[in-house]
mmCIF file of the C-alpha atoms, coordinates in Angstrom:
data_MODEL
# 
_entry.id   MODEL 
# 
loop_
_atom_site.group_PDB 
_atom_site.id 
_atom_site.type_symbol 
_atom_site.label_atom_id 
_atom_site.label_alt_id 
_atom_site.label_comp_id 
_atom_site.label_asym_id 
_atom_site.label_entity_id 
_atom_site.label_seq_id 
_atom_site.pdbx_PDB_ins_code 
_atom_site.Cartn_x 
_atom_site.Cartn_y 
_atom_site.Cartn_z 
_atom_site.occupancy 
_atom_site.B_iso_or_equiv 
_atom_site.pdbx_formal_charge 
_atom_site.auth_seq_id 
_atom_site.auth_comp_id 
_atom_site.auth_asym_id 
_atom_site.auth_atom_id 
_atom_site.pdbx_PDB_model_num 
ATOM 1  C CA . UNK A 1 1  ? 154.872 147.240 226.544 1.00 0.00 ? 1  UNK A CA 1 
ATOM 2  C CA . UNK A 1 2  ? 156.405 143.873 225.427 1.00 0.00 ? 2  UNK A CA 1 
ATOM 3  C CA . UNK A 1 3  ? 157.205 143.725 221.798 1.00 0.00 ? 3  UNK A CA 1 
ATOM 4  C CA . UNK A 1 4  ? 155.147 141.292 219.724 1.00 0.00 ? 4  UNK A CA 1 
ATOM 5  C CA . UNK A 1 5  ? 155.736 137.637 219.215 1.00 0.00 ? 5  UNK A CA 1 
ATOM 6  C CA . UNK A 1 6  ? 155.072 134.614 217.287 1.00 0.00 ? 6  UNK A CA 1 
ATOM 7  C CA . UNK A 1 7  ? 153.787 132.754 220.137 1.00 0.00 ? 7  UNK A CA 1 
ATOM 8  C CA . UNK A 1 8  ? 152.036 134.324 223.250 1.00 0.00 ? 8  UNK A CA 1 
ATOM 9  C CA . UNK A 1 9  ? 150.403 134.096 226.664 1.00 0.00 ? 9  UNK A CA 1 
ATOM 10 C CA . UNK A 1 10 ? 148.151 136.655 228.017 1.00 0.00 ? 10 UNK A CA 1 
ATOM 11 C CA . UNK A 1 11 ? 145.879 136.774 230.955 1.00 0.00 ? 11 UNK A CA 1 
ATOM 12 C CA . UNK A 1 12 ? 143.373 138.820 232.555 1.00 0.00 ? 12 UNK A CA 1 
ATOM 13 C CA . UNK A 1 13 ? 143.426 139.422 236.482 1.00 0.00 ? 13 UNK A CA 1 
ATOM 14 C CA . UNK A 1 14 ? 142.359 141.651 239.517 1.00 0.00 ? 14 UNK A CA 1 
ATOM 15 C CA . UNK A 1 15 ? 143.496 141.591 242.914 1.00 0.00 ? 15 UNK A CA 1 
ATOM 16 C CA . UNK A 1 16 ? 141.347 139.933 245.354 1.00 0.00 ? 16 UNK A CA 1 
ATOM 17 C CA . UNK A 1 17 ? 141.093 142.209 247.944 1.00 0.00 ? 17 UNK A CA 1 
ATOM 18 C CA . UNK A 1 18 ? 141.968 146.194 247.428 1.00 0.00 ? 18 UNK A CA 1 
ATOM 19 C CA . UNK A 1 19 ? 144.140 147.041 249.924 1.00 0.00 ? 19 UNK A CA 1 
ATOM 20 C CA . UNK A 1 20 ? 146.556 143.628 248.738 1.00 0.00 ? 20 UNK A CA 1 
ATOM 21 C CA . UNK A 1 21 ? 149.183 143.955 246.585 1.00 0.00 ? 21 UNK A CA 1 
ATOM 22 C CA . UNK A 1 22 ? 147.877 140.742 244.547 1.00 0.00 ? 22 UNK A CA 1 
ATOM 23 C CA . UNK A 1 23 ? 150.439 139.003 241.894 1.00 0.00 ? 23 UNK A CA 1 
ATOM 24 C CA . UNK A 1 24 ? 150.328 135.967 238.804 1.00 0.00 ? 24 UNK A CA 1 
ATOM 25 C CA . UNK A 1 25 ? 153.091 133.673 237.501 1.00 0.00 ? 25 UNK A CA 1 
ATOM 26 C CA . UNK A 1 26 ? 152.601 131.356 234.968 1.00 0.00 ? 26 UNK A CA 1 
ATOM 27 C CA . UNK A 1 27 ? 154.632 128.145 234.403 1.00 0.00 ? 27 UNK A CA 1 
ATOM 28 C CA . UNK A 1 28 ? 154.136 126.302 231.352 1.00 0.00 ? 28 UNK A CA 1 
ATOM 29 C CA . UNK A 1 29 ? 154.515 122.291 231.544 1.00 0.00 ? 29 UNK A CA 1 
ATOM 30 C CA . UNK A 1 30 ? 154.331 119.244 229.530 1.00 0.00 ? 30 UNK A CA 1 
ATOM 31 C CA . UNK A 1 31 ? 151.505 116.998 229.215 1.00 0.00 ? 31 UNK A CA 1 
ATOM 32 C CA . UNK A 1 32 ? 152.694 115.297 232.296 1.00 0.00 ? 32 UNK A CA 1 
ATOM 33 C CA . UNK A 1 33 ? 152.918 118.114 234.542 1.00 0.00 ? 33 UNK A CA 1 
ATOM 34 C CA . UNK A 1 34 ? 157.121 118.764 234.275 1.00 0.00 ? 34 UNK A CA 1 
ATOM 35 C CA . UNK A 1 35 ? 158.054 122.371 233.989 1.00 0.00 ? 35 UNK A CA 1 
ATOM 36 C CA . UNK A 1 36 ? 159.388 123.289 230.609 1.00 0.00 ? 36 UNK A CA 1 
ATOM 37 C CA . UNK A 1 37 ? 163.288 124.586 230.798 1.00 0.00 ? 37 UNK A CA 1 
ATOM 38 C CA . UNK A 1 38 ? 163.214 128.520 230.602 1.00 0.00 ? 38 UNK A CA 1 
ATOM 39 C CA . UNK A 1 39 ? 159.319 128.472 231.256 1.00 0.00 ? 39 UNK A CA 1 
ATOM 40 C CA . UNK A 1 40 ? 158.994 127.336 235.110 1.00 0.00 ? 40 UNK A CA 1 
ATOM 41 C CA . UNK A 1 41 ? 157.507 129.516 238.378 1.00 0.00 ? 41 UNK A CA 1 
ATOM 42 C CA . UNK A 1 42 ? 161.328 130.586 238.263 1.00 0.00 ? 42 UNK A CA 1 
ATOM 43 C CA . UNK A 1 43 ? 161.629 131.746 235.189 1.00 0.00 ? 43 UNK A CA 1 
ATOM 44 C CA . UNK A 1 44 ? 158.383 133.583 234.999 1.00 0.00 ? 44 UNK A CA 1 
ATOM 45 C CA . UNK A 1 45 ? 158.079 137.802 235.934 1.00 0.00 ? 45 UNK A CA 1 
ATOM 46 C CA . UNK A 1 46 ? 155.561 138.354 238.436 1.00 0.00 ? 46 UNK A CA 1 
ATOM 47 C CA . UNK A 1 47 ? 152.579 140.619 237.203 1.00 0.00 ? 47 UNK A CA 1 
ATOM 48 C CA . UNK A 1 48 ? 151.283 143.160 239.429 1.00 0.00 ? 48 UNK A CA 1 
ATOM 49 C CA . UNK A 1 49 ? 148.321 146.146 239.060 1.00 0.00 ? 49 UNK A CA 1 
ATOM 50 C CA . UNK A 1 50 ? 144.957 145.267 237.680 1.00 0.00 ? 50 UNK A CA 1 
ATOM 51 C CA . UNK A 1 51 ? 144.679 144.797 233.774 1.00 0.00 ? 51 UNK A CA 1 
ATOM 52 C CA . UNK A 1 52 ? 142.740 142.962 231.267 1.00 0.00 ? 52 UNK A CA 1 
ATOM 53 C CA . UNK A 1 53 ? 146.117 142.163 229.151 1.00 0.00 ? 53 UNK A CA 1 
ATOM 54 C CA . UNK A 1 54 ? 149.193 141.322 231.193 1.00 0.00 ? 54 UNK A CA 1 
ATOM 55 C CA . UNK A 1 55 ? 151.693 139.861 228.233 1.00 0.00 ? 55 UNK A CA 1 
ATOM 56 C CA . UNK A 1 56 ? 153.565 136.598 230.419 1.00 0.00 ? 56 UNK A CA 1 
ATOM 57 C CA . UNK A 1 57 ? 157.271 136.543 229.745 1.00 0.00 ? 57 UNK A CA 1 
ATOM 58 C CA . UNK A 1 58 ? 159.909 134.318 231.292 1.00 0.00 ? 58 UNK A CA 1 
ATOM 59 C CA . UNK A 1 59 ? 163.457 134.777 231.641 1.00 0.00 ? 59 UNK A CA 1 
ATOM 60 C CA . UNK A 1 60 ? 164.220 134.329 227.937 1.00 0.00 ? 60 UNK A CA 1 
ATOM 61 C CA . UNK A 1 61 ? 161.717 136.034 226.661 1.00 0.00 ? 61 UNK A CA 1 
ATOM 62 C CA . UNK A 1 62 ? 158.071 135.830 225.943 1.00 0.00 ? 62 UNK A CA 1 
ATOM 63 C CA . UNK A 1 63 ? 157.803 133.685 222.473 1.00 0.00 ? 63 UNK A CA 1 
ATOM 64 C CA . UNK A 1 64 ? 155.850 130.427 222.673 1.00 0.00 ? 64 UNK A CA 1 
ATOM 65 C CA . UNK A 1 65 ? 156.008 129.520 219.466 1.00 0.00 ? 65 UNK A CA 1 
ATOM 66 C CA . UNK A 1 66 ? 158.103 126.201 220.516 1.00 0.00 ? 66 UNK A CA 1 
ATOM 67 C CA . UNK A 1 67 ? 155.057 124.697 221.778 1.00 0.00 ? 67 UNK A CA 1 
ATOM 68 C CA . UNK A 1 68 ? 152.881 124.996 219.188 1.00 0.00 ? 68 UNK A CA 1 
ATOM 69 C CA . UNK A 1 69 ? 151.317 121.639 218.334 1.00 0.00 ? 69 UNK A CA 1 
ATOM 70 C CA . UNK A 1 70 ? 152.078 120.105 221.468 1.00 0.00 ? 70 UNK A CA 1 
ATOM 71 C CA . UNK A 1 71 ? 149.740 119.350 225.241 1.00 0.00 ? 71 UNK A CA 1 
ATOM 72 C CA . UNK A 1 72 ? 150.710 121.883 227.666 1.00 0.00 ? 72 UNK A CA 1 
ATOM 73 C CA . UNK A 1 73 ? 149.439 122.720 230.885 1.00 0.00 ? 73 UNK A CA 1 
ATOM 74 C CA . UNK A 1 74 ? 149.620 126.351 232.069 1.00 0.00 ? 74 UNK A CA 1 
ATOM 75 C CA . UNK A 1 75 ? 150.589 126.782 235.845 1.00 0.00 ? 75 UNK A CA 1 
ATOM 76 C CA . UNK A 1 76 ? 148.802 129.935 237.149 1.00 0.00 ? 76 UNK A CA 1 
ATOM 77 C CA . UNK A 1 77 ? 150.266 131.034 240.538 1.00 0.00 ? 77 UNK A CA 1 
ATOM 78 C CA . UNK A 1 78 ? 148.199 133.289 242.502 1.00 0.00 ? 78 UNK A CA 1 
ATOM 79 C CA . UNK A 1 79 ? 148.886 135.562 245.271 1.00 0.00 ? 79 UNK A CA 1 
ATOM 80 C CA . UNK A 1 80 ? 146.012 137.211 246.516 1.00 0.00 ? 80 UNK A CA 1 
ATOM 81 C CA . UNK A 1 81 ? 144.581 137.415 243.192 1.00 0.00 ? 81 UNK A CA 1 
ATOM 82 C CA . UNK A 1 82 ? 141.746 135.897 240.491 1.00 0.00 ? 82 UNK A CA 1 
ATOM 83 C CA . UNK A 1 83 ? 142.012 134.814 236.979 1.00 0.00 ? 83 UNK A CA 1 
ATOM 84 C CA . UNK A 1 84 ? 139.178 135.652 234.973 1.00 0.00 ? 84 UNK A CA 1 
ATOM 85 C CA . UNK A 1 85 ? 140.714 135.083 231.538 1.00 0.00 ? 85 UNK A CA 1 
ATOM 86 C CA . UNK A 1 86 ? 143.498 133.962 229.476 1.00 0.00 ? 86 UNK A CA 1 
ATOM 87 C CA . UNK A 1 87 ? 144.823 133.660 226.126 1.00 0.00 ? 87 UNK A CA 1 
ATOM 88 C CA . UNK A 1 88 ? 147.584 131.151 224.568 1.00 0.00 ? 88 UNK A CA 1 
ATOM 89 C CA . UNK A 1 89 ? 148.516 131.663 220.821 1.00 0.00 ? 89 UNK A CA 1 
# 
């Protein structure tokens, strides 16, 4: 379990087929597109297994509380896998 923080992302996802080992990264970017510095495809862990609450955290942690008030888009990357739901607080 990931310890609680200001600012969150969360997500919902199941592999798409069974017998795959299916995996999510998210990315978090400016209104423009741009990766955010410590928040990019790089920086992100990949989440594996089936859950309803994966907790997202990058290499400097999971708090996303820098963003609040300002456009982002969130960058899902899927590998064999399907978003059903997410949550960014």
């Amino acid at each position: 379990n990931y310890p609680r923080a200001e600012g969150s992302c969360s997500f919902g996802w199941q592999r798409r087929h069974r017998t795959a080992v299916g995996s999510v990264q998210v990315e978090i970017q400016d209104a423009h597109g741009r990766p955010q510095q410590g928040f990019s495809q790089a920086d992100s862990s990949e989440q594996y297994g089936d859950k309803i609450d994966h907790r997202v955290s990058w290499t400097d942690g999971l708090d996303v509380s820098s963003f609040q008030g300002m456009p982002v888009r969130l960058r899902f990357v899927l590998k064999d896998a399907d978003l059903y739901a997410f949550k960014f607080n």
